[in-house]
C-alpha positions as a Markdown table, in Angstrom:
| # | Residue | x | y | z |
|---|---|---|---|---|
| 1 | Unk | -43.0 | 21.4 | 17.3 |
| 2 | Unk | -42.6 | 18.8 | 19.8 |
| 3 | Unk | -41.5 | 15.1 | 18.9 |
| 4 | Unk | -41.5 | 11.3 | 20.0 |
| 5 | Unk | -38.9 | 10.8 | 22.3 |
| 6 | Unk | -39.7 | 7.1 | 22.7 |
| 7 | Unk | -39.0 | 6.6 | 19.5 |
| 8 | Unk | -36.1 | 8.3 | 19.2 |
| 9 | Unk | -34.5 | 6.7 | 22.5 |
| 10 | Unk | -35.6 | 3.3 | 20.5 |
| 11 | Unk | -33.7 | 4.0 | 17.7 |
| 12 | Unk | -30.6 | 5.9 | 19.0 |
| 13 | Unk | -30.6 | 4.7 | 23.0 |
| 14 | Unk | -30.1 | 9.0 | 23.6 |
| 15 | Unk | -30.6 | 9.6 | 27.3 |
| 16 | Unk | -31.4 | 13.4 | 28.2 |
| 17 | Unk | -32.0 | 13.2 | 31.8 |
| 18 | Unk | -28.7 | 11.9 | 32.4 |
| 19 | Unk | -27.0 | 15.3 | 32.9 |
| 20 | Unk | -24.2 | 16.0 | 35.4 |
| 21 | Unk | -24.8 | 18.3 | 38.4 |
| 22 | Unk | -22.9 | 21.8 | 38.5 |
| 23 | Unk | -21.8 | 23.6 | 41.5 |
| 24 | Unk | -19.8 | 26.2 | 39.4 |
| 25 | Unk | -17.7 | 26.3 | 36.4 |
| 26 | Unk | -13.9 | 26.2 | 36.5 |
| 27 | Unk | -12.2 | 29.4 | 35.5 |
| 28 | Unk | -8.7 | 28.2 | 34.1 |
| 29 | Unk | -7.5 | 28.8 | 30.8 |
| 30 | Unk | -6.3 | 25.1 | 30.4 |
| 31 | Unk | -9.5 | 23.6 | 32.0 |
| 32 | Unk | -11.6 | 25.8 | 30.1 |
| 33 | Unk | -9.7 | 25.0 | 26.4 |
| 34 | Unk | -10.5 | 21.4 | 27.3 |
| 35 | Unk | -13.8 | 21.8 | 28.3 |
| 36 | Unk | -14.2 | 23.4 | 24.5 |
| 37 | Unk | -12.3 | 20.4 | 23.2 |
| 38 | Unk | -14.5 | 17.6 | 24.7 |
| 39 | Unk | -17.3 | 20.0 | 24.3 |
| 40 | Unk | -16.4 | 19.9 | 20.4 |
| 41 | Unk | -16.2 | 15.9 | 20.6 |
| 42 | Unk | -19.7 | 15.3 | 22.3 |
| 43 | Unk | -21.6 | 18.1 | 20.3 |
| 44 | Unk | -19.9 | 15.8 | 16.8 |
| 45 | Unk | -21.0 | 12.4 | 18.7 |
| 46 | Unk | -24.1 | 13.8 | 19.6 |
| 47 | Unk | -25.0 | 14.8 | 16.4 |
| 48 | Unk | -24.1 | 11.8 | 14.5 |
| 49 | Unk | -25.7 | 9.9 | 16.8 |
| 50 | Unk | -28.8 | 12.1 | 16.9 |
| 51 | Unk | -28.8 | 12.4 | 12.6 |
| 52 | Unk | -28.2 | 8.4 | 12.4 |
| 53 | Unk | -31.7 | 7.5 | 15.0 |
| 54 | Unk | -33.9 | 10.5 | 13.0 |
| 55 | Unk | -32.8 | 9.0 | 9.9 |
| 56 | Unk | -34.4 | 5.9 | 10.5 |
| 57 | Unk | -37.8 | 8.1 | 10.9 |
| 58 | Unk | -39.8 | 8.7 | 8.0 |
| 59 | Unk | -40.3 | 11.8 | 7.0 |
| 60 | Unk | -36.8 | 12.5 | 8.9 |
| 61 | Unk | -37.4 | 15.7 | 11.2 |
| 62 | Unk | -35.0 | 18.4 | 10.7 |
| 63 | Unk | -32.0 | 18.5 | 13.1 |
| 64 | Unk | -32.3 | 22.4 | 14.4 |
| 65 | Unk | -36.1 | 21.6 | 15.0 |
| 66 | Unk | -35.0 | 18.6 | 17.2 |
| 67 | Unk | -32.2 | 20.0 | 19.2 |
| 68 | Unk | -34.2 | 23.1 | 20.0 |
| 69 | Unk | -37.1 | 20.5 | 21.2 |
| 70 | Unk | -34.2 | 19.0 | 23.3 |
| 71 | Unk | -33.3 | 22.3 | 25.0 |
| 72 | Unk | -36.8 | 23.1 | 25.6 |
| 73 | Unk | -37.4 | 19.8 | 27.6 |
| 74 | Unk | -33.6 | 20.4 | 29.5 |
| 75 | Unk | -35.3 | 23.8 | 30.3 |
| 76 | Unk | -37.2 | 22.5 | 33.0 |
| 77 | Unk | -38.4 | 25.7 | 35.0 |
| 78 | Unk | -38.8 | 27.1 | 31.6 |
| 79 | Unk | -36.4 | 30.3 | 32.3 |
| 80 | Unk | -35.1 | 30.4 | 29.4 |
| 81 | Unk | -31.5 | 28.5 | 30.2 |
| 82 | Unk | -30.3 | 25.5 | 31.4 |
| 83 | Unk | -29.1 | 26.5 | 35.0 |
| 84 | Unk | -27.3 | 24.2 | 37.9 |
| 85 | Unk | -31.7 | 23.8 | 38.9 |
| 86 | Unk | -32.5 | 22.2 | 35.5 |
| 87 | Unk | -29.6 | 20.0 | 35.7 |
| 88 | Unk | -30.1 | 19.0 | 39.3 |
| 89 | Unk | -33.4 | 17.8 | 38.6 |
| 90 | Unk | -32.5 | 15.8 | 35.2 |
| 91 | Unk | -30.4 | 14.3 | 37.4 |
| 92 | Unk | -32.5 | 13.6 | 40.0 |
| 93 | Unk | -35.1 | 11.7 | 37.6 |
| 94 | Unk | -32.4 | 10.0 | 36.3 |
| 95 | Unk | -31.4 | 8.5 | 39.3 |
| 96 | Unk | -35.4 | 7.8 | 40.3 |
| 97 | Unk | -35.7 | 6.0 | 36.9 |
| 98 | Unk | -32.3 | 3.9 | 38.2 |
| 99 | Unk | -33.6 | 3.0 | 41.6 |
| 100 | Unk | -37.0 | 2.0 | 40.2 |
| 101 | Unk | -35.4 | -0.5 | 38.0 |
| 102 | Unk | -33.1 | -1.4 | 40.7 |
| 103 | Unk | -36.3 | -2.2 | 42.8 |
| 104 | Unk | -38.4 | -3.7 | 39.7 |
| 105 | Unk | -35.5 | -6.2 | 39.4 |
| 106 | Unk | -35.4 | -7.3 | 43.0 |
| 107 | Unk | -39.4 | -7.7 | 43.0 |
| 108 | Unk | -39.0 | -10.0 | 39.8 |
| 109 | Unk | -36.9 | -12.7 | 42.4 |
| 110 | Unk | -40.5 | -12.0 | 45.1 |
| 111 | Unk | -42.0 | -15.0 | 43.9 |
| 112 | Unk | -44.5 | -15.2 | 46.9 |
| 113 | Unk | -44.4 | -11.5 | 47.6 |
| 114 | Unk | -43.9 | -11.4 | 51.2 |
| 115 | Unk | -41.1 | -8.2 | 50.7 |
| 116 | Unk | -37.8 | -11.4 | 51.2 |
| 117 | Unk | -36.3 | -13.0 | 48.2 |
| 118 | Unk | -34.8 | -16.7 | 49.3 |
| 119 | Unk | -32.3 | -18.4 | 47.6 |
| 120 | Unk | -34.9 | -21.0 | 47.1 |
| 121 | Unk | -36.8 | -17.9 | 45.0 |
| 122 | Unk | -33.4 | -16.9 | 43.1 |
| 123 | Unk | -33.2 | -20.9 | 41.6 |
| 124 | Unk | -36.9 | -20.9 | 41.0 |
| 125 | Unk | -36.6 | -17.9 | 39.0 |
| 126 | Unk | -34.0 | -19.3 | 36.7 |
| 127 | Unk | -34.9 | -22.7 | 36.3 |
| 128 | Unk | -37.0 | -22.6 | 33.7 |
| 129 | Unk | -34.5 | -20.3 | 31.9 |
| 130 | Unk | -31.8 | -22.7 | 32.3 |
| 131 | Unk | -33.7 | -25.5 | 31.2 |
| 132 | Unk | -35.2 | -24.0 | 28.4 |
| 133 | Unk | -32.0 | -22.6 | 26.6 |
| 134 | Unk | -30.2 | -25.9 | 27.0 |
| 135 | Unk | -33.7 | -27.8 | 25.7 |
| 136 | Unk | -33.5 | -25.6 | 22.9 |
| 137 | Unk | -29.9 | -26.2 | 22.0 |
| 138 | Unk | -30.3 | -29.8 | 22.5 |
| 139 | Unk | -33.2 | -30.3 | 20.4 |
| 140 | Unk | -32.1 | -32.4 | 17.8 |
| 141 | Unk | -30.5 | -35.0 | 20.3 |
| 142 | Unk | -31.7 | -36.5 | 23.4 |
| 143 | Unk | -31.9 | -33.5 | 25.4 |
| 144 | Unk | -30.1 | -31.7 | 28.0 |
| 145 | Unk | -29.0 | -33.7 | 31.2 |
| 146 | Unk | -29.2 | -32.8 | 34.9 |
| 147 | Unk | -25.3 | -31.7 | 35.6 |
| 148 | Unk | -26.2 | -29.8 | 32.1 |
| 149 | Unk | -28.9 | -27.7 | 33.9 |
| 150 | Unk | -27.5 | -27.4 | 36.9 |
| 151 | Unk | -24.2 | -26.1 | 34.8 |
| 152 | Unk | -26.4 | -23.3 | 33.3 |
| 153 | Unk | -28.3 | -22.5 | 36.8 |
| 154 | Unk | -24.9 | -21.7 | 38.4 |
| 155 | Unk | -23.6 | -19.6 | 35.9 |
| 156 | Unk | -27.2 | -17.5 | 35.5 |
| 157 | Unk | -27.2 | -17.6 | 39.4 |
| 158 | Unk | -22.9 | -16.2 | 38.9 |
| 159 | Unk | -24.3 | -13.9 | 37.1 |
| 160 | Unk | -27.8 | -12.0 | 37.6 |
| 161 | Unk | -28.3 | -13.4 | 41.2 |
| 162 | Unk | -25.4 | -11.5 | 41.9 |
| 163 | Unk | -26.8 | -8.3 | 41.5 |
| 164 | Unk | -29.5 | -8.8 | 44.7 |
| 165 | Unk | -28.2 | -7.2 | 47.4 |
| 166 | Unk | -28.0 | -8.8 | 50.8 |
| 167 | Unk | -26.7 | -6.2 | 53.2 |
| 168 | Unk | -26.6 | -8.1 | 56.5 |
| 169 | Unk | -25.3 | -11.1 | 54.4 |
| 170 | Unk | -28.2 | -13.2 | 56.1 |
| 171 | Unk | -28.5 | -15.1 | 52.9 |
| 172 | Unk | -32.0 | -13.5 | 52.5 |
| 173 | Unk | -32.6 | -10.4 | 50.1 |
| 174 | Unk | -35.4 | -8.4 | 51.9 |
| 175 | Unk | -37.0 | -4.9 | 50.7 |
| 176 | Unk | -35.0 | -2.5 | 53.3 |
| 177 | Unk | -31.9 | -4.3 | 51.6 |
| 178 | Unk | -32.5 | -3.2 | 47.8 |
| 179 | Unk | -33.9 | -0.3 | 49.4 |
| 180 | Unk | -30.5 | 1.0 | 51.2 |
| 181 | Unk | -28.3 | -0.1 | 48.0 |
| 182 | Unk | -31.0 | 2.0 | 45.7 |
| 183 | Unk | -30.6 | 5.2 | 47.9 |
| 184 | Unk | -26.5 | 4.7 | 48.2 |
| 185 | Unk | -26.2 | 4.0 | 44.2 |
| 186 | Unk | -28.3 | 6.5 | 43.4 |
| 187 | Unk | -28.7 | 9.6 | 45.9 |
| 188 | Unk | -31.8 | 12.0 | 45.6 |
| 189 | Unk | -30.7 | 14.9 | 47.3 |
| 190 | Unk | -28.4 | 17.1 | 46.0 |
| 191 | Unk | -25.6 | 16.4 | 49.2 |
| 192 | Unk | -25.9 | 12.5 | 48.1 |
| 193 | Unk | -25.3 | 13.1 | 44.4 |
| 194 | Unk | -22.1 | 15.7 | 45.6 |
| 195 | Unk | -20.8 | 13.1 | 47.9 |
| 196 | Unk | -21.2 | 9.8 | 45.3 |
| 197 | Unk | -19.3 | 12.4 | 42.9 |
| 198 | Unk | -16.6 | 13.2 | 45.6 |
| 199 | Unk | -16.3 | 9.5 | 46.7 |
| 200 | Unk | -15.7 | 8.3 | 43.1 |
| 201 | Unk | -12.7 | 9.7 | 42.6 |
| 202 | Unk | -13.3 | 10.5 | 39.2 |
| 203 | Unk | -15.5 | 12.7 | 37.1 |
| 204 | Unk | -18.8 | 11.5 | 36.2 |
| 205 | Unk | -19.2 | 10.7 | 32.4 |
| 206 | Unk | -22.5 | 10.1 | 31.9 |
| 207 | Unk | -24.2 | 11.4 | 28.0 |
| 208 | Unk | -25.1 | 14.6 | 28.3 |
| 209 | Unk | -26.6 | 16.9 | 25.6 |
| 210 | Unk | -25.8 | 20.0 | 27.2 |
| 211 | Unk | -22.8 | 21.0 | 28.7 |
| 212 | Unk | -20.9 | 23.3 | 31.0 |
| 213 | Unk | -18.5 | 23.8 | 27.5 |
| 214 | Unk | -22.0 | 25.0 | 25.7 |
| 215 | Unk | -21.5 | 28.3 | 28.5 |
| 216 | Unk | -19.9 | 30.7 | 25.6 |
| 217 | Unk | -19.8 | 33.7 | 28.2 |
| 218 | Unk | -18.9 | 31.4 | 31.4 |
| 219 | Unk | -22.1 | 33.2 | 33.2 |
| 220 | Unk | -23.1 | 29.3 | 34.7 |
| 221 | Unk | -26.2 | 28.9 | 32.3 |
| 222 | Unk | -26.4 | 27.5 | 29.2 |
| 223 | Unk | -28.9 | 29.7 | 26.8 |
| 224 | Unk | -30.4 | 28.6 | 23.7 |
| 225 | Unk | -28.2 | 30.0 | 21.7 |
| 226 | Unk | -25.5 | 28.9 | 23.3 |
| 227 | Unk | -26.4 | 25.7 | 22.9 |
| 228 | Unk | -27.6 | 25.4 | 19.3 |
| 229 | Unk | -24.5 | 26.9 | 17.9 |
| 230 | Unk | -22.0 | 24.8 | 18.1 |
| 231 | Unk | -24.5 | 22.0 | 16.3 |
| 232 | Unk | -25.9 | 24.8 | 13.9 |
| 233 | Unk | -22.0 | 25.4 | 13.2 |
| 234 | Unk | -21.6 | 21.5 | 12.2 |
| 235 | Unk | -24.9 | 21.3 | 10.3 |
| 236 | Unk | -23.8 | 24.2 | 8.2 |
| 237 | Unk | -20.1 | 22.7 | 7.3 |
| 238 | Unk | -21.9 | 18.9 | 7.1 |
| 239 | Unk | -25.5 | 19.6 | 5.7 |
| 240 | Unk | -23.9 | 20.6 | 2.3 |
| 241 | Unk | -27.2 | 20.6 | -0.1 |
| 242 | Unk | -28.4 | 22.6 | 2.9 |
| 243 | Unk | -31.9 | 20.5 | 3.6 |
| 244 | Unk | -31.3 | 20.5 | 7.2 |
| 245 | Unk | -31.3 | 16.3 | 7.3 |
| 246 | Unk | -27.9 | 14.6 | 7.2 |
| 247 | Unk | -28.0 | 12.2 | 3.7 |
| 248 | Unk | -26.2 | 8.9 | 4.3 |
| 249 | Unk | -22.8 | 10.2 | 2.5 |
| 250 | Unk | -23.1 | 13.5 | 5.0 |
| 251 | Unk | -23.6 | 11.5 | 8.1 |
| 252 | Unk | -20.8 | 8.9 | 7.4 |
| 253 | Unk | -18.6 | 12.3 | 6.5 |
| 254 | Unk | -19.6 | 13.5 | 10.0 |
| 255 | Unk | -19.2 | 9.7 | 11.7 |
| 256 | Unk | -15.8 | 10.2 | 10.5 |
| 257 | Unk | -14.3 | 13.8 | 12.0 |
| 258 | Unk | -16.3 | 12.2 | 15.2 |
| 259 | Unk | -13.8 | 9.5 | 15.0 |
| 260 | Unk | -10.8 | 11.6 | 14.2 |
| 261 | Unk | -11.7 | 13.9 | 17.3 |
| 262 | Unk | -12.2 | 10.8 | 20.1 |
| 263 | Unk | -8.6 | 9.6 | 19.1 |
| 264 | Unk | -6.7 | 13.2 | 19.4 |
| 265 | Unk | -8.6 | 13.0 | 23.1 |
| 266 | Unk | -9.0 | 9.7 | 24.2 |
| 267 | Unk | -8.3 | 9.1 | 27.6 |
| 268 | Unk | -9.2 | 13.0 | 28.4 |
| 269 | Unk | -11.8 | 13.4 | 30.9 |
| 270 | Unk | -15.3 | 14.9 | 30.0 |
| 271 | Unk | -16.5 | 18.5 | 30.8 |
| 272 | Unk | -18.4 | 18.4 | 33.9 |
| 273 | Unk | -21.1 | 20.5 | 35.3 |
| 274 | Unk | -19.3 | 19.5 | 39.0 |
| 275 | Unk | -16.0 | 21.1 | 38.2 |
């Protein structure tokens, strides 16, 4: 049975595509014990996050028909497991869907579409939103004044004209400048996404619903089984009049361990597929 993602991204803001890249799995007792113990932490979040957005459904789907529906779309090549080729595309999508937007949000400053964005365009744009929101607060009295305007301009100028992106500080914003700073954010190949990992100097965090932790038999893929039983294990010790939904009582039970386990390891760093 295959679902509505849209609707549950609406509801629970769940991103699957944003999976971390693997070029092997690390083999120390210590690394791999933590691995288990974040692995534990964002299979609990997961699923309380996951019960909470289908619960606002109606009928609610069960939870094991979900997850499996979510490992059969992280299956990309449809092998069978998630391997270091699933994840390196999810994560290449992911970072297409993050240039586009980069890109759609330059374009929105293009008034006149000729492929530059001015500072005359960047005003233009937020005029009317600066003089709208203060109209609007000032409604009952005589209206907002000039310096009042121009106070709001700035700071939404501070603030969202600031993200353009002028790379030979020209003071114009042109195409081959978002261009360059969508490619260096967000890599397509797989040496670009390596090196914006390496150059971080920290592990990548981003939600993930499968995991290098998910690998019971450290083989480097992630099998179906593999993945479903850490959730089925939580279903059966949660889901106690065994319906396979999460009531409201069972869901804030599970909200709470979730809790409990982000406090014992706060500050650790997540699992990766890069380690």
């Amino acid at each position: 049975m295959r679902f509505s993602f849209k609707a549950i991204r609406k509801a629970s803001g769940l991103a699957l595509c944003a999976v971390c890249i693997a070029t092997g799995l690390a083999t120390g007792s210590a690394v791999l014990a933590k691995q288990d113990d974040m692995t534990e932490l964002r299979t609990l979040r997961h699923l309380s996050s996951l019960s909470d957005a289908l619960a606002r459904l109606s009928p609610a789907p069960k939870l094991e028909d979900m997850l499996r529906d979510i490992y059969f779309r992280a299956d990309v090549d449809g092998s069978g497991a998630i391997t270091f080729a699933d994840a390196l595309i999810l994560q290449q999508l992911d970072h297409a869907t993050q240039r586009k937007d980069l890109i759609a949000y330059w374009a929105r400053h293009d008034l006149n579409n000729d492929g530059m964005v001015t500072s005359a365009e960047i005003r233009q744009t937020y005029l009317p939103e600066a003089r709208g929101s203060l109209m609007a607060a000032e409604a009952a009295s005589s209206g907002a004044d000039t310096d009042e305007i121009e106070a709001r301009l700035a700071e939404l100028l501070e603030n969202r004209g600031a993200r353009l992106f002028d790379a030979d500080a020209d003071g114009t914003y042109t195409f081959e400048d978002v261009l360059s700073e969508a490619e260096a954010r967000f890599p397509a190949s797989p040496d670009g996404i390596a090196a914006l990992k390496a150059g971080s100097g920290k592990r990548w965090t981003e939600p993930t619903l499968v995991l290098p932790g998910f690998d019971a038999d450290r083989d480097g893929t992630v099998t179906e089984q593999e993945f479903l039983g850490p959730y089925m294990a939580l279903l059966a010790k949660f889901d106690t009049d065994g319906d396979g939904v999460l009531s409201d009582d069972e869901r804030t039970a599970l909200r709470e361990q979730s809790k409990a386990a982000l406090k014992t390891l706060s500050g650790s760093p997540a699992p990766s597929w890069f380690d």
